[in-house]
C-alpha positions in Angstrom: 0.0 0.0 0.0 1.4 3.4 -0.9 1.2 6.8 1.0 -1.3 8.0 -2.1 -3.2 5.1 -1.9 -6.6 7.0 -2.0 -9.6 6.6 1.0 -12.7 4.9 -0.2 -15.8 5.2 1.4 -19.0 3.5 1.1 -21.5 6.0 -0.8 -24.4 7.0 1.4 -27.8 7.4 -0.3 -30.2 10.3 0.1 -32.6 8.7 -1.7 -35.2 8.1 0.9 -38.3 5.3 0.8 -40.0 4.7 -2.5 -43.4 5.0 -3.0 -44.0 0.9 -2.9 -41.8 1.2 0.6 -44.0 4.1 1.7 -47.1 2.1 0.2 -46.4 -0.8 2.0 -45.7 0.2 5.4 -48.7 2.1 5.1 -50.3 -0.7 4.3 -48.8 -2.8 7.1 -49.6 0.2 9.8 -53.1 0.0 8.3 -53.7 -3.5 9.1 -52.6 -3.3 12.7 -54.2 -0.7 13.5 -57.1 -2.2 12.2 -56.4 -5.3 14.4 -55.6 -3.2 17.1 -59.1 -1.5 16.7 -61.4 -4.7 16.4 -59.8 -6.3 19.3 -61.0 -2.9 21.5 -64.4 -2.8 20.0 -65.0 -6.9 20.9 -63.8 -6.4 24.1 -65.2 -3.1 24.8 -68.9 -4.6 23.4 -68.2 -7.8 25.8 -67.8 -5.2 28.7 -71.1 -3.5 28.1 -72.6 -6.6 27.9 -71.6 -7.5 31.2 -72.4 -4.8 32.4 -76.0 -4.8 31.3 -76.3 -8.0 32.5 -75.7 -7.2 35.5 -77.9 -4.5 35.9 -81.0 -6.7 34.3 -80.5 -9.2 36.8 -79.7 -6.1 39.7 -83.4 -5.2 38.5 -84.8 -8.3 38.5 -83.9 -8.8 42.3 -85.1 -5.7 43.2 -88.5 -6.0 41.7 -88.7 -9.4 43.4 -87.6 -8.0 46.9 -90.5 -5.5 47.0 -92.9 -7.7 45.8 -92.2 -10.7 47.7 -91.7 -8.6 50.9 -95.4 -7.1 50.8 -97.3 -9.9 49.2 -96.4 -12.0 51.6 -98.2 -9.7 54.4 -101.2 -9.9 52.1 -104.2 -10.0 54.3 -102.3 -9.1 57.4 -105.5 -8.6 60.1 -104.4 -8.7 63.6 -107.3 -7.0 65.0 -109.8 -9.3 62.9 -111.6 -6.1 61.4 -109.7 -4.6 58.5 -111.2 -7.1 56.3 -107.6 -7.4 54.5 -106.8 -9.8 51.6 -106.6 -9.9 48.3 -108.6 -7.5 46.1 -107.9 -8.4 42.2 -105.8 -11.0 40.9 -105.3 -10.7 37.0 -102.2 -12.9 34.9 -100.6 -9.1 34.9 -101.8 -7.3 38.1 -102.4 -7.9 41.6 -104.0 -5.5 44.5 -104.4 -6.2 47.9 -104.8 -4.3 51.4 -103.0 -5.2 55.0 -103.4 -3.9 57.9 -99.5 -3.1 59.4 -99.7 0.6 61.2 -102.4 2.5 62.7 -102.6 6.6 61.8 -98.8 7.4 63.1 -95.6 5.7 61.9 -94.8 3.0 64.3 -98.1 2.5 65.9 -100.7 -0.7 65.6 -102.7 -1.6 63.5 -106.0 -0.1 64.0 -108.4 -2.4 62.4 -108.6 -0.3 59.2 -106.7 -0.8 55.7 -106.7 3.4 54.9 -103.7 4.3 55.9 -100.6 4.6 54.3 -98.9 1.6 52.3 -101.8 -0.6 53.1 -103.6 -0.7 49.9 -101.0 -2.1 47.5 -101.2 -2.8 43.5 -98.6 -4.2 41.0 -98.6 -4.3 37.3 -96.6 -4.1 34.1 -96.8 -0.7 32.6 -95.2 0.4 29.6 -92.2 -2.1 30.3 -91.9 -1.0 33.6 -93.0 -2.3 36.7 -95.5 0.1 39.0 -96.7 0.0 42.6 -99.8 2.3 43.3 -100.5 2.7 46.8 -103.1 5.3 46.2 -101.2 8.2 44.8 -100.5 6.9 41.0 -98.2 4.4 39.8 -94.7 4.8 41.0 -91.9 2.7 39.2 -90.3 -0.1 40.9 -88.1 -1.6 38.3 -87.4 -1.1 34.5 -87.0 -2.8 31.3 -89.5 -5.4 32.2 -91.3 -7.3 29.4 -93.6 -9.6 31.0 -95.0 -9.7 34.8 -97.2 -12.9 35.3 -98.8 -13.8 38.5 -100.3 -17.4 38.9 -102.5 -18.2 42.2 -102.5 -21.3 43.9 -104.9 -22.6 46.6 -104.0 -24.7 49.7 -103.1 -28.1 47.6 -101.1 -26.2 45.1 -103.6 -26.0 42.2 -104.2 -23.0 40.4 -107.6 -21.1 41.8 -109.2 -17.8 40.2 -111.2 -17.5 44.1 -110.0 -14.9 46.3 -110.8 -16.7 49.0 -109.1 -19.7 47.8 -105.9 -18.5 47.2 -102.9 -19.1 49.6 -99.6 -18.2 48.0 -98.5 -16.9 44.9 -96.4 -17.7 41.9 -94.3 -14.3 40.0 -93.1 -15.0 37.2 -90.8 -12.1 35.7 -88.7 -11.4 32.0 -86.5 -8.4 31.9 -84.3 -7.7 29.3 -81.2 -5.3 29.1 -81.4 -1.5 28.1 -79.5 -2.3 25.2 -79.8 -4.1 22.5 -76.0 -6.3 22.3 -76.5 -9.4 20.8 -75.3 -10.2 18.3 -78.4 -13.1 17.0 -81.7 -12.7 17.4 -83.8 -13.7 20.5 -86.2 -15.8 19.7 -86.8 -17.5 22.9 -90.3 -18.0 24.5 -90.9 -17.4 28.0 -92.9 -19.6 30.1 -94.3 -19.4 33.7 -93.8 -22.7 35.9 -97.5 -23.6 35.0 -96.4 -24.0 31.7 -98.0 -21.0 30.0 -96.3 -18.6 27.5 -96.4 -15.4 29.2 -93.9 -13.8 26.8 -93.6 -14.9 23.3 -90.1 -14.6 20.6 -89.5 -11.1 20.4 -87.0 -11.7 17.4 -84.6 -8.6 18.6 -80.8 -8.1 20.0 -81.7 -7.6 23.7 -80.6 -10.2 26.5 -83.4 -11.4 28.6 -83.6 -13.4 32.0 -86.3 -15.1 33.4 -86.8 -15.1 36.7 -89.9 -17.2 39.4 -90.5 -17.0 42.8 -92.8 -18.3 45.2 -94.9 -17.0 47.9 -97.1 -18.1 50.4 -99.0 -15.5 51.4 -99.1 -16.2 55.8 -102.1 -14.3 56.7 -104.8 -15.7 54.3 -107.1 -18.6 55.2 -106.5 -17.6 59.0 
């Protein structure tokens, strides 16, 4: 090697991406982005979901709570003079009178069904379910499709006497705010007597069926 042996060094380009580089990274960027985008939507939509599930079935126990809770004192009498039972009892409705309080908060009964919270109704009302205890329907729970009451007398049959019935069956379908699924509903909804009480609505909203059973301690004293 000589002392004017000359340097070489490797050229550098300035040239850039082309436009298929540019193109193609673009494209690349597009498509994980796009994955990255579908994976949040599923999971967000599966968080909603959950989430309205759990306030259907949140809304379910609550209209069963205050339901159970006063039906059960239907026909409450401890004086023997109210003459308290059960007033109507439709597939959809129910009313009935107790006698729990006297005039004041806290005090006995008083042998009369007029005051406060002692003449009580249920029904379904423009998917919602109302109590009316004299002052106009009052909502209790939401998002209800189908309220269905079945009374049975003291050998478990199914009676349409006032004065037979001892306990009753609720049968309740609520649904979700929202409509998140993704196929149809087209399930019916029975009551445990076997009757349709709600039939395929053929939409996107969850629904849960839900029964309880009361027996009703104060009538047939």
């Amino acid at each position: 090697m000589t002392l004017k042996q000359t340097l070489r060094y490797p050229k550098v380009s300035n040239q850039g991406l082309t436009l298929i580089e540019l193109m193609v990274s673009m494209t690349i960027f597009l498509l994980v982005l796009g994955g990255i985008y579908s994976t949040f939507q599923s999971q967000h939509k599966s968080y909603l979901m959950q989430e309205e599930v759990a306030a259907m079935q949140q809304n379910i126990r609550t209209a069963m709570f205050y339901m159970t809770k006063e039906i059960r004192m239907a026909g409450c009498d401890p004086t023997g003079n109210a003459g308290a039972g059960i007033l109507t009892a439709n597939a959809n409705s129910i009313s009935f009178t107790e006698d729990v309080r006297g005039d004041a908060d806290g005090s006995d009964p008083d042998g009369a069904t007029n005051d406060p919270n002692e003449g009580i109704a249920y029904a379904l009302s423009e998917n919602n379910l109302v109590r009316d205890t004299g002052g106009g329907n009052q909502v209790v729970a939401e998002n209800i499709d189908a309220l269905d009451f079945a009374y049975l007398d003291a050998d478990g049959n199914t009676t349409a006497t006032l004065t037979d019935i001892r306990s009753v069956e609720i049968t309740i379908v609520a649904r979700t705010s929202r409509a998140l699924r993704v196929t149809k509903d087209n399930n019916l909804y029975y009551n445990q007597q076997g009757t349709q009480i709600l039939g395929a609505q053929n939409d996107n909203f969850s629904r849960k069926s839900m029964t309880t059973f009361i027996k009703c301690r104060n009538l047939g004293i």
